[in-house]
C-alpha positions in Angstrom: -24.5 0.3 0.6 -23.5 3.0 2.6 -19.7 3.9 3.8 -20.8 2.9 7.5 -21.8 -0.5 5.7 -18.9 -1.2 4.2 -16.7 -0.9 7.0 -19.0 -2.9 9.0 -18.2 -5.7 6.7 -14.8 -5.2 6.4 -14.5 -6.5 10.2 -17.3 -8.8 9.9 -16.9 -12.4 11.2 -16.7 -13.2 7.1 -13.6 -10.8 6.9 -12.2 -12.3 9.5 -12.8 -16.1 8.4 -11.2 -15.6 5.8 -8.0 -13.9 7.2 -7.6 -16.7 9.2 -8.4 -18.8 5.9 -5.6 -17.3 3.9 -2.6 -16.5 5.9 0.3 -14.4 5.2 3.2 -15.7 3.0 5.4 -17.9 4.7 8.5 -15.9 3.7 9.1 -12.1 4.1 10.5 -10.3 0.7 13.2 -7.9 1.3 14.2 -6.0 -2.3 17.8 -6.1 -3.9 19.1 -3.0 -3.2 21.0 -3.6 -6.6 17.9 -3.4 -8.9 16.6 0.0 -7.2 18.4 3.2 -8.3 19.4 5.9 -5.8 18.7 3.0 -3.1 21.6 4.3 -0.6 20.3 7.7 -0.9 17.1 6.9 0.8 18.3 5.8 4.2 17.2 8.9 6.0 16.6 9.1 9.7 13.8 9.8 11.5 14.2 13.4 12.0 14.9 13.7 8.4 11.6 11.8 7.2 9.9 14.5 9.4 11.2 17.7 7.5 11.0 15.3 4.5 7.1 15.1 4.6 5.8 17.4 7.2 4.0 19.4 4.5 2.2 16.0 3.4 -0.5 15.6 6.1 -0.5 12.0 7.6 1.8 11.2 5.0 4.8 10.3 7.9 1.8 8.5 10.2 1.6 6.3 7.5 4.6 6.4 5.3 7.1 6.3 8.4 4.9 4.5 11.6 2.9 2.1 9.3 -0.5 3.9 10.4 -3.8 3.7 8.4 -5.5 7.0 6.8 -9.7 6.5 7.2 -11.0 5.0 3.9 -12.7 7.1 1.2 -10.3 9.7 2.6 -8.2 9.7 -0.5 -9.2 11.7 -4.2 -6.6 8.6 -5.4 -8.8 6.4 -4.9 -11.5 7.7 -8.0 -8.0 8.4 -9.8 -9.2 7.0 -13.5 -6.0 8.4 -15.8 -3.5 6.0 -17.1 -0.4 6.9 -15.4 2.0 5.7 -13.0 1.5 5.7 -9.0 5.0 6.5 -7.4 5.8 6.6 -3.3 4.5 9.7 -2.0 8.1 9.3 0.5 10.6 8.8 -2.4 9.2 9.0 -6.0 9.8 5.8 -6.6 7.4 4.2 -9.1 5.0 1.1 -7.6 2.0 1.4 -9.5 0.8 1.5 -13.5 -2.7 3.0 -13.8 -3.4 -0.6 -16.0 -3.3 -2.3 -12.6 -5.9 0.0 -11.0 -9.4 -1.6 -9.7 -12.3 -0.6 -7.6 -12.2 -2.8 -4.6 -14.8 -1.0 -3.1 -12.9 -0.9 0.1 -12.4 2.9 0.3 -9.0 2.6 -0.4 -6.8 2.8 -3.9 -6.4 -0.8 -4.8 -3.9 -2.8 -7.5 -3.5 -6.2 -8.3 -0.2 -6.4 -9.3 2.7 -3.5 -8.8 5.7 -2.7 -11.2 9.0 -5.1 -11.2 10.7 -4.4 -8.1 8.7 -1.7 -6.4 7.6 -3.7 -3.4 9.4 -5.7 -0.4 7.0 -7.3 1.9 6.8 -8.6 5.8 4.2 -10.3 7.8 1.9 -8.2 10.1 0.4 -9.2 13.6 -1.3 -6.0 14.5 -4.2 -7.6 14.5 -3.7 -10.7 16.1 -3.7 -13.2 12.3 -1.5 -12.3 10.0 -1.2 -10.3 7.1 1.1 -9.6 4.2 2.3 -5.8 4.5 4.0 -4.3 1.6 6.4 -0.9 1.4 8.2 0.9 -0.7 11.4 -1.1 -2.2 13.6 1.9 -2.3 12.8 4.3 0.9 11.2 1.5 2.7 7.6 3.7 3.5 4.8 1.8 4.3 2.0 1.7 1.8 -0.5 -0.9 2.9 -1.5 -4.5 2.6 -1.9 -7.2 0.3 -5.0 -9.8 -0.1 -5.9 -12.6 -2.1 -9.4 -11.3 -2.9 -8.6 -9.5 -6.0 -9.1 -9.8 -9.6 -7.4 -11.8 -12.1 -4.4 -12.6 -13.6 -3.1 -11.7 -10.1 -5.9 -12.4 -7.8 -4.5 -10.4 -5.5 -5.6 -6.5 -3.9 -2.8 -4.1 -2.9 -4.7 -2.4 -0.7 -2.7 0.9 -0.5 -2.9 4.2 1.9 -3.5 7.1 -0.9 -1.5 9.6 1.2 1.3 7.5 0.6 1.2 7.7 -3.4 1.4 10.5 -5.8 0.6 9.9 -9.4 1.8 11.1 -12.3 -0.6 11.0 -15.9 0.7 9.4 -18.8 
């Protein structure tokens, strides 16, 4: 199957059935600032998130404005170490290499993400919803989650690589 195919099925009348099969949680998860450290230090402004990440390419697109980098775009995605996947806006861990998986979506995937990493809202951007997740401490957008994953979860955080880094164990 070829990359062209791929995204072609991605927006198929299948993806979209099932979308509309499986619709975002009901309730929006907002992260205790209590159980993230340096939370307070995080609330930057805009200008600040600029400077912040201007020498990380689309990083602030999609870290700061909730944009989408092109799939197979990332080298994180074929990342195979064991070792941790941390916000490429904050350093803040999300991710253990255990929880890796090949979606075959072009994107890094995960189907579950470290104790209180994530806060999540619904999406409308394209018309049915979807669950979109972000960084618990910074708030920096890193993608969306599905229930088309593997198990235990069942679940595929689809994330935006240029919003990671990772760290080997």
């Amino acid at each position: 199957m070829t990359d062209l195919d791929r995204r072609a099925l991605l927006f198929s009348a299948a993806g979209l059935a099932a979308a509309l099969s499986s619709p975002a949680k009901a309730n929006d998860v907002t992260p205790d600032p209590a159980k993230i450290p340096d939370y307070e230090k995080w609330r930057l402004s805009d200008r600040a998130w600029k400077e912040r990440l201007k020498d990380k390419g689309e990083a602030y697109d999609v870290l700061r404005r909730e944009a989408t980098e092109r799939p197979w775009s990332s080298p994180l995605n074929d990342e195979k170490r064991r070792g941790v996947f941390s916000c490429a806006g904050c350093g803040y861990d999300l991710f253990s290499s255990a929880a890796k998986f090949d979606s075959g979506t072009g994107w890094p995937s995960f189907f579950d993400h470290l104790p209180n990493a994530l806060g999540e809202k619904t999406d409308w951007k394209l018309v049915v919803p979807r669950t979109e997740y972000h960084c618990a401490r910074c708030g920096g957008h890193q993608g969306h989650v599905f229930d088309d994953g593997p198990a235990p979860t069942g679940l595929r955080y689809c994330n935006n690589g240029v919003a990671l880094t990772f760290r080997p164990a």
